[in-house]
N, C-alpha and C positions, 0 to 999 in steps of 0.2 A: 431227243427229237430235234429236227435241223431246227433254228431261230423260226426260217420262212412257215415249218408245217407247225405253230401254236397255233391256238382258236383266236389269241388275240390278233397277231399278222394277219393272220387270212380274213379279219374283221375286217383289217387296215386296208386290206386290196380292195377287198368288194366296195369301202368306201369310196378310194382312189376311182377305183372305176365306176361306180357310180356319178360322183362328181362330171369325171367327161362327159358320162353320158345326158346329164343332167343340162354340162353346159353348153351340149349341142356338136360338139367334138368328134369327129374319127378320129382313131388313133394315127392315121397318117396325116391328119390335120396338128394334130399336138403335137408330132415328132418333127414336124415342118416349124411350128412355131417356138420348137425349142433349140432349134437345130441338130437334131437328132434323129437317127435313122429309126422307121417305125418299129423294128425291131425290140428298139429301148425301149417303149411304150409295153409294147405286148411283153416283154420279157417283167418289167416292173408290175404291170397287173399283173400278171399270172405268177408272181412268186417266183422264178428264174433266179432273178436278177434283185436284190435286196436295196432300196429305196433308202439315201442319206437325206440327213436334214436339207443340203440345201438344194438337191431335189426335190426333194419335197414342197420345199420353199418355191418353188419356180412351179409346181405344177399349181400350188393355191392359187396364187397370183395370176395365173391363163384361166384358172375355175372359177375365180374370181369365191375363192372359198376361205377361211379361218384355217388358221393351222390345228385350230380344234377340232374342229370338223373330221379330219383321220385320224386323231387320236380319241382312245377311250377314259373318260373321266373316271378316273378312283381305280386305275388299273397297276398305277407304277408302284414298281417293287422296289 
């Protein structure tokens, strides 16, 4: 199974995307503030397109969220 289709990934997106929506965010508002075509946005939620740390990094910090927050406690292999 690809990395993106585990139960834990797709936990990580629903988080990711929760967050924007949490922080009041369009996707075309976050791809603006990242400078990035919203494209990026929707492809990183939806599993497309697989999310690196220091994206990652830059999406906490717009969510004003922990890097804990999308990741799952007691899950690392």
């Amino acid at each position: 199974m690809p990395p993106t289709n585990r139960p834990e990934y797709r936990r990580f997106l629903a988080r990711l995307r929760a967050a924007r929506e949490q922080a009041g965010f369009t996707q075309a508002e976050v791809a603006k503030r990242l400078s990035r075509p919203q494209s990026f946005v929707s492809k990183c939620e939806a599993g497309e397109r697989r999310v690196d740390v220091v994206e990652l990094a830059a999406f906490a910090r717009l969510y004003r969220r922990p890097l804990e927050f999308f990741v799952e406690q007691g899950q690392a292999r």
